[in-house]
N, C-alpha and C positions, 0 to 999 in steps of 0.2 A: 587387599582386594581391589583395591579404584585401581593400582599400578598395573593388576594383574590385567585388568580390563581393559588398560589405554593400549597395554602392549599388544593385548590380542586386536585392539581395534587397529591398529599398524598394521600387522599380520593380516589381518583381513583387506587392506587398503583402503581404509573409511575413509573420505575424502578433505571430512571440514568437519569445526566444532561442531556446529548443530548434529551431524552424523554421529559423532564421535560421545554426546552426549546420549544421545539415541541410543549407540550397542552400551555404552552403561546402563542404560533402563532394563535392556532387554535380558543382560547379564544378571543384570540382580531379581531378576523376574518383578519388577515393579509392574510395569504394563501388562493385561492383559494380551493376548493374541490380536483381537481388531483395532483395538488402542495402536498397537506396535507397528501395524500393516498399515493403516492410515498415517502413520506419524511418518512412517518411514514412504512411501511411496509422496509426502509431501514433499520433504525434503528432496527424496531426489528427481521430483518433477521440476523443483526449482536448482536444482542442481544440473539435469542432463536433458531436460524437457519429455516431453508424452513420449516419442517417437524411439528416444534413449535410452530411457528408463523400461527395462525388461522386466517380465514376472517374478523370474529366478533373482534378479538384483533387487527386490523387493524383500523376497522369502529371508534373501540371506543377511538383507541389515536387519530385517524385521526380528529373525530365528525363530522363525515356522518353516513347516515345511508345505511342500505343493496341494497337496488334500487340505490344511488348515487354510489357507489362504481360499482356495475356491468353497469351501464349507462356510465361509461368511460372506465373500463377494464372488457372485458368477461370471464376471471376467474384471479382465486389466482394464476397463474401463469404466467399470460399476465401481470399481475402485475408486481409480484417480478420480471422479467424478466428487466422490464424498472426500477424498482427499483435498479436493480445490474448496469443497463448501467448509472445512474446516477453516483452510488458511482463510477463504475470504470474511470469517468467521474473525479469525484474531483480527486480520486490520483494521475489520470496522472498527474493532476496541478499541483500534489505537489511532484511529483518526478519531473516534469520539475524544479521548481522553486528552488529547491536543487542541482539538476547537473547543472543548466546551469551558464553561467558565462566562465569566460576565464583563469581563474586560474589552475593550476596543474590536471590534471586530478586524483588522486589520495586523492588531496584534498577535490574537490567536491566530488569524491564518501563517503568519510571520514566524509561530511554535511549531505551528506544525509544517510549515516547509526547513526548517532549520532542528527538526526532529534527530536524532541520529540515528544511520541508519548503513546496511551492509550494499555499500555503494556500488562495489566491484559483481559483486553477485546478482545485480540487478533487482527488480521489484521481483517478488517470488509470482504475482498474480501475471502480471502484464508482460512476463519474458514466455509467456504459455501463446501469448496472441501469435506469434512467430512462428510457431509448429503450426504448423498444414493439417494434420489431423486431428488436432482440437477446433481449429476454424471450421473443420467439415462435420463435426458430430454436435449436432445443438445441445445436448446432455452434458459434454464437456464446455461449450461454448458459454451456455448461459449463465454458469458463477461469475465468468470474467465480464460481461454486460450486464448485467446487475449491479455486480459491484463497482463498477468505475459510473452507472448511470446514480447508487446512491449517494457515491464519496463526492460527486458533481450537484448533485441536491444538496446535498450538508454543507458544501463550499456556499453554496446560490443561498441557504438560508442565513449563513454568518452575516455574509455578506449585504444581504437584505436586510438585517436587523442592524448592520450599519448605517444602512443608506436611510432608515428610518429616525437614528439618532443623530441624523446630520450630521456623520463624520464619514460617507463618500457620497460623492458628486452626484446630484438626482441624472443626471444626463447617460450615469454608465448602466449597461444593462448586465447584471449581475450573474444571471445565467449565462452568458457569454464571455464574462470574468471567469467563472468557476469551471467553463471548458478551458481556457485558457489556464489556467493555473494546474488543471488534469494533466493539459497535451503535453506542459514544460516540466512538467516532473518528472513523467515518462522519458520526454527527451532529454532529457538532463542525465538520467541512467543510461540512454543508450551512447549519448557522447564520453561519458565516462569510461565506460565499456571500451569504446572504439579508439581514446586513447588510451588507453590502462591503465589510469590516474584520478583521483579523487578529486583535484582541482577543475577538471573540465566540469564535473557536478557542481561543484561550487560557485562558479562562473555563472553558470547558467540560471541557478537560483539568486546569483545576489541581482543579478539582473531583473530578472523578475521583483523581487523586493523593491526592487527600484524604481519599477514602473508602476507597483502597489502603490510608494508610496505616496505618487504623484499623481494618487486618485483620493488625496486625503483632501479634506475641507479646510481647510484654516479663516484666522478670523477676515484675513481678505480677499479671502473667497466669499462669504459670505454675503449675503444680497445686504443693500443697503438698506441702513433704517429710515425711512420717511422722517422728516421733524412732523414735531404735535404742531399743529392750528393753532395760532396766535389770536389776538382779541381782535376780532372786526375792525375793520378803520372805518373811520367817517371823512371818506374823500370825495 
């Protein structure tokens, strides 16, 4: 059965595993109808963008047809719309599940920028900002500012609760860190991208670690101790 299924997903020209994992669901009737229409318009949003991605290229990873597709969502937009709050849905899990913990705050952000991840394909959330007609439809627009304004709170909190246990420097402002660390992730995908190599992303993050690190406290950073008071003199 799995054989029969990869083959017909060739046949079809699915394009990537995620997809390819996808027309297996659909094959074996795991998924529901709107389970299958959302899964599949995510993927290929992050695959072809808003603009790309057609109804009918929707129906056909999905395996509904045109009536079932508008009998749950009233256009290609009510769609991808819930299709984005899904995705923006997993990454918060998985930035949560990277920062959280009790360790260094420097360290968890260090996990979660050295996270693995599908480099060449870009962030699925943030390669939506590039299409012109998500910029123009607030509906669509609002998962992706949301989500990059909470993942930049979650950073600004790690980061705070570092600067509280005096392990980064009182002087950095934190929220200003945690855009910083948003804008080079982002860009780090798009250098990747632009040379078609994994190492331009790597680059760009170790560098970043690297200016983390040089926002750590150590013991001679630290303020000096005063000496205690000595016995009065009688001069």
């Amino acid at each position: 059965m799995l054989l029969t299924v990869v083959l017909a997903a060739q046949q079809q020209k699915v394009p990537n595993t995620g997809l390819c994992l996808l027309y297996l669901l659909v094959c074996t009737g795991i998924m529901d109808a709107r389970d299958r229409l959302i899964d599949s318009a995510s993927e290929l949003l992050w695959e072809r963008g808003y603009v790309g991605t057609s109804p009918r290229a929707i129906q056909r990873v999905a395996g509904v047809g045109q009536g079932s597709m508008y009998h749950h969502f009233a256009s290609k937009s009510e769609l991808a719309a819930e299709a984005m709050l899904k995705s923006a849905k997993q990454m918060r899990a998985e930035v949560e599940a990277r920062l959280s913990g009790s360790g260094p705050a420097l360290e968890r952000v260090a996990r979660y920028l050295l996270s693995e991840r599908d480099v060449l394909r870009g962030c699925r959330i943030g390669r939506l900002t590039y299409d012109p007609a998500v910029l123009a439809d607030p509906a669509l627009r609002a998962p992706i500012g949301e989500l990059f304004c909470w993942q930049q709170q979650t950073l600004a909190q790690v980061l705070r609760e570092g600067k509280e246990r005096g392990e980064i420097g009182d002087a950095l402002d934190v929220d200003d860190l945690a855009a910083t660390i948003a804008a080079t992730l982002q860009g780090a995908y798009v250098l990747a991208r632009a040379a078609g190599n994994v190492a331009a992303f790597q680059r760009a993050i170790n560098g970043l670690l690297s200016l983390l690190a040089s926002c750590v406290v150590t013991v001679d950073d630290a303020a000096p101790v005063a000496p205690a008071p000595g016995p009065a003199l009688d001069v």
